[in-house]
C-alpha positions as CSV (number, residue, x, y, z in Angstrom):
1,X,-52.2,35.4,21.4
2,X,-55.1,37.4,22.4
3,X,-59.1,36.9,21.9
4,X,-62.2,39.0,21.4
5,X,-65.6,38.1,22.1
6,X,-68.6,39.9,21.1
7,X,-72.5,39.4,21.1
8,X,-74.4,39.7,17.8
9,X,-77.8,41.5,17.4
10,X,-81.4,41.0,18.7
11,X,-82.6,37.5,17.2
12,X,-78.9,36.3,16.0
13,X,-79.5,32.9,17.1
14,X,-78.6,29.4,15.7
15,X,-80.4,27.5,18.2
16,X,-84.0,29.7,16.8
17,X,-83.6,28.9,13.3
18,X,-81.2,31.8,13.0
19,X,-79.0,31.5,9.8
20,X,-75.3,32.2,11.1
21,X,-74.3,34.3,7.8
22,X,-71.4,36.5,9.7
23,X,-69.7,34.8,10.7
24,X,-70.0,31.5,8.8
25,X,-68.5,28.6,10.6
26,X,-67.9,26.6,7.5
27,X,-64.9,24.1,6.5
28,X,-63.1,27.5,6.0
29,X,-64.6,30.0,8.9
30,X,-65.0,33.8,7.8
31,X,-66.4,36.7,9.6
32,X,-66.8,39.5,6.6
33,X,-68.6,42.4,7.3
34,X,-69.5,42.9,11.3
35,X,-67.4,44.3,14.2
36,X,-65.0,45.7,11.9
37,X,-63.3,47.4,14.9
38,X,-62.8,43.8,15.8
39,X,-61.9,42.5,12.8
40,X,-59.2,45.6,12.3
41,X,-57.2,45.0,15.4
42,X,-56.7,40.9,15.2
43,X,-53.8,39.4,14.3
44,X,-53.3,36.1,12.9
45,X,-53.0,33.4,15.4
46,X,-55.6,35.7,17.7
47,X,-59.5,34.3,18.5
48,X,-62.6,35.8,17.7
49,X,-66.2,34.3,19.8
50,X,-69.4,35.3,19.3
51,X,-72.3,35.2,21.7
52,X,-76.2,34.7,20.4
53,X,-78.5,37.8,19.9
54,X,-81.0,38.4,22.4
55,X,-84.2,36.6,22.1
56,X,-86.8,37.6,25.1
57,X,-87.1,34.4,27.6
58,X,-83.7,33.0,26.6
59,X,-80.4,32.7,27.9
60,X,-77.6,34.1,25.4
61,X,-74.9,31.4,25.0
62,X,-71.4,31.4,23.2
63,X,-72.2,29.9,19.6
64,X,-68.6,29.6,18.2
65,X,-65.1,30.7,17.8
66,X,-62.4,30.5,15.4
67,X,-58.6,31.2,15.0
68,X,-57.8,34.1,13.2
69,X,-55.8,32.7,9.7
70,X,-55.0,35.6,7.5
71,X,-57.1,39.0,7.1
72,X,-58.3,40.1,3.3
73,X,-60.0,42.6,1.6
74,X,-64.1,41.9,0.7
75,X,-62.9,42.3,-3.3
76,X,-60.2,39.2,-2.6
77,X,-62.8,37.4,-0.4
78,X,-64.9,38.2,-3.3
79,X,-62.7,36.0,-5.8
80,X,-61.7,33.4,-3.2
81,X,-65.3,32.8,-1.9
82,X,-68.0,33.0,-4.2
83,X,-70.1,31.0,-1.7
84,X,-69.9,33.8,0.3
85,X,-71.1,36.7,-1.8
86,X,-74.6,38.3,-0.9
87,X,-77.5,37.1,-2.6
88,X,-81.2,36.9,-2.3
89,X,-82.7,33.1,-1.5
90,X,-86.0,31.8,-3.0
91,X,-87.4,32.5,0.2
92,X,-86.4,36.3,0.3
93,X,-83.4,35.9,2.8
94,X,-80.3,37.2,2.3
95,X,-76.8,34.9,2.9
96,X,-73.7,35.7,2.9
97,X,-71.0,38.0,3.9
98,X,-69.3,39.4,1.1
99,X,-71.0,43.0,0.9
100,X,-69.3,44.3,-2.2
101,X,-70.0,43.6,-6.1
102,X,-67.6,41.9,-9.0
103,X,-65.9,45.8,-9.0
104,X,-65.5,46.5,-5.4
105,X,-68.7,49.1,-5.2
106,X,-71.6,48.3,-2.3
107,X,-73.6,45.6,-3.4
108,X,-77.4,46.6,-2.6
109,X,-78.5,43.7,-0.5
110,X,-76.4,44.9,2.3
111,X,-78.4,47.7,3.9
112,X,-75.8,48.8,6.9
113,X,-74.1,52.1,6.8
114,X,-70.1,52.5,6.7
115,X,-69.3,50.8,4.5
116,X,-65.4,51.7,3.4
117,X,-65.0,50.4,7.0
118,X,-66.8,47.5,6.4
119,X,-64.4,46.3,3.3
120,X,-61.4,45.9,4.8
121,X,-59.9,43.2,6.9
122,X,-62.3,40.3,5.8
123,X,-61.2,37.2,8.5
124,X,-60.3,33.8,6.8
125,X,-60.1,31.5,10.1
126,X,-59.0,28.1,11.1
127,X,-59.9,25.6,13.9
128,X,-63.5,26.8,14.4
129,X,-65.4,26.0,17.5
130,X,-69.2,26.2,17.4
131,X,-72.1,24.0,18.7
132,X,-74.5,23.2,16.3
133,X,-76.6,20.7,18.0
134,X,-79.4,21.0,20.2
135,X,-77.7,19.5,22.9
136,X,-74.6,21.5,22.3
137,X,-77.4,25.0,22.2
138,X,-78.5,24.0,25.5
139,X,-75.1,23.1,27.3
140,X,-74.1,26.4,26.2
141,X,-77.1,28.3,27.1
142,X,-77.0,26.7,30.3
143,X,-73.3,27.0,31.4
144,X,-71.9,30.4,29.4
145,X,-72.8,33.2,31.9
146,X,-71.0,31.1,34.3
147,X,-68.2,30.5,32.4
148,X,-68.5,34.2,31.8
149,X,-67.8,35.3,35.1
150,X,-65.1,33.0,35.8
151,X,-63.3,33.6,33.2
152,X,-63.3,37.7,33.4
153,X,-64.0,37.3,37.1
154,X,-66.9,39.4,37.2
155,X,-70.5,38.6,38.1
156,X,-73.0,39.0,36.7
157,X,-77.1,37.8,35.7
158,X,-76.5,38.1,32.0
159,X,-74.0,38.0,29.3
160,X,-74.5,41.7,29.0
161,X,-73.2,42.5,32.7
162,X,-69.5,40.6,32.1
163,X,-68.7,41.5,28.5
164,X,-70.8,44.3,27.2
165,X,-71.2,44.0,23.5
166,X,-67.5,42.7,23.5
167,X,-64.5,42.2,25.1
168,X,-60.8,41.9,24.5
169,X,-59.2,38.2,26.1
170,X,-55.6,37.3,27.0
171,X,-54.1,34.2,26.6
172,X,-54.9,32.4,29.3
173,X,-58.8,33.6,29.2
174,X,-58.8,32.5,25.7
175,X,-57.5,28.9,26.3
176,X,-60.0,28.7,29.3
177,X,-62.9,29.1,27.0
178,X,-61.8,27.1,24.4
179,X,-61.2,24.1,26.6
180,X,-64.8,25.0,27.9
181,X,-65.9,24.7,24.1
182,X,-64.4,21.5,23.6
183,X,-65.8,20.1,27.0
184,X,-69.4,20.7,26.0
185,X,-68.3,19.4,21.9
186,X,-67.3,16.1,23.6
């Protein structure tokens, strides 16, 4: 078993009044259409974690993590998780992670480039991990660069300096986390 970990974009965060729309931490966890060079080289049984977006005067924290059940394409996930697919809320947000249409082409609310990279290997998880309570937010805000740099045993003042935008985990560094998760979940 191995583990990646990676930091989502400027603003990306739950504990804000961020929307967690990729990946979705939901009875069945799926991460659909970022870090596809993530999502291409995990296996199932593997871990994927995902660190908060910067937001200026906070502390970036792990949000969640989930075991890696079975990789799909986005017209499958399409089929299988119509909750999922992108769509437009009355309040001119866009959910969801399914970037393609009914027929496979780009559906239009997704405005990223690369998209035949972005299609394949859609993650359905299992056994997801994430805080979702204030309490949880701070624990993890207040405790996750150290964790950081124990568990890659590198120092550093921010999540940045230890993992970059991500990082590949062994075994060992991916059960040290997760017992870490379920410490703070407790």
């Amino acid at each position: 078993m191995k583990g990646y970990i990676y930091t989502m974009y400027a603003g990306a965060d739950p504990s804000h009044g961020w929307t967690m729309n990729d990946p979705i931490f939901g009875k069945v966890p799926t991460l659909g259409a970022c870090v596809p060079n993530i999502r291409r080289v995990v296996e199932e049984g593997d871990y994927i974690f995902v660190i908060s977006g910067r937001i200026p005067g906070q502390r970036q924290f792990v949000v969640g993590g989930m075991q890696v059940k079975e990789k799909i394409d986005a017209l499958a996930a399409y089929r299988r998780f119509p909750e999922h697919r992108l769509k437009r809320e009355a309040d001119g947000t866009v959910k969801g992670n399914i970037i393609v249409n009914h027929n496979g082409t780009h559906n239009a609310l997704d405005e990223h480039s690369n998209f035949e990279k972005r299609i394949e290997n859609y993650i359905v998880g299992c056994n997801p991990t994430v805080f979702e309570k204030p309490e949880e937010f701070n624990l993890a805000r207040t405790q996750t660069v150290g964790k950081l740099e124990e568990i890659f045993r590198r120092p550093g003042d921010r999540v940045f300096d230890i993992i970059g935008r991500y990082r590949r985990m062994n075994d060992e560094q991916v059960k040290e986390l997760l017992s870490w998760m379920r410490s703070i979940k407790q």
